[in-house]
N, C-alpha and C positions, 0 to 999 in steps of 0.2 A: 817559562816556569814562573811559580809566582814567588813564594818566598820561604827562608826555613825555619822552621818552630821547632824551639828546645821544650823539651818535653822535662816535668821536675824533675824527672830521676837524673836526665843526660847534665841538666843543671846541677845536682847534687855530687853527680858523678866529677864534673869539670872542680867541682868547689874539693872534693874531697884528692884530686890528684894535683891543683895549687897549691893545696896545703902540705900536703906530701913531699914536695920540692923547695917547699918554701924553708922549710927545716933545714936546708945548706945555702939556698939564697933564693931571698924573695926578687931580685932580680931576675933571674933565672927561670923559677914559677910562672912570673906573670909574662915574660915573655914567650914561654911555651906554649901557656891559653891563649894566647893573643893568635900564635900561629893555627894551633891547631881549630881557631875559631875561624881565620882566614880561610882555612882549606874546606870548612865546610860552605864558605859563602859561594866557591867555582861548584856545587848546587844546584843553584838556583838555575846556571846555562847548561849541565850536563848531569844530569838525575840521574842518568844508566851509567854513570863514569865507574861507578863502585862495581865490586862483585856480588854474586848472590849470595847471603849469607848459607856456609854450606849446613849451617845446623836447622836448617826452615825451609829452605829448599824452594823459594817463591817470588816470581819475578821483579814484586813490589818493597821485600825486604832484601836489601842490600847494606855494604858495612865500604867503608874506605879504610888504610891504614896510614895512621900518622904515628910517627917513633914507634913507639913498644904497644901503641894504643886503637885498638879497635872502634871505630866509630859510625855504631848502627843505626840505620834510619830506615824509613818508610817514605816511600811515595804516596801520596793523597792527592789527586785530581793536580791540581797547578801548584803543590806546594811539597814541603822536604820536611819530614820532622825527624829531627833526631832524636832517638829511641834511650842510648846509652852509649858509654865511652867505656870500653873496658880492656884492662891490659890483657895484652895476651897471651900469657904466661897463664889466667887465669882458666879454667875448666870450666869454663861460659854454657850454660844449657838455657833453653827456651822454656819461659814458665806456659 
């Protein structure tokens, strides 16, 4: 596989749930992103590791879960892009 591309929104999303955390300790925040940027790097060797997201139903869009956090991505030829991070509490639909 070749590599994984953060897509703006999943970028805005990561920015917006650092900051979220950051509000009890910025310790705590950046070490969360840190992780949950790790787990998307195991990626790049195992693209089907995720499940299929059941709200799209499609071999190519698949999500991981890290803590409370949804983490959706697409397969594209040899590479991973992630779509969006979204908790999952949230009532997530596909536009």
């Amino acid at each position: 596989m070749g590599k994984v591309i953060w897509s703006p929104a999943a970028l805005e999303d990561i920015k917006d749930i650092h900051d979220y955390i950051a509000k009890d300790s910025v310790d705590r925040a950046a070490l969360f992103i840190e992780r949950l940027i790790e787990v998307t790097d195991g990626l790049i060797e195992f693209p089907y590791s995720g499940r299929v997201i059941p709200e799209i139903n499609q071999t190519s869009c698949r999500e991981i879960v890290f803590g409370a956090y949804r983490i959706m991505y697409d397969i594209i030829s040899d590479s991973v892009r992630i779509a969006s991070v979204v908790h999952s509490a949230r009532d997530w639909q596909p536009k």
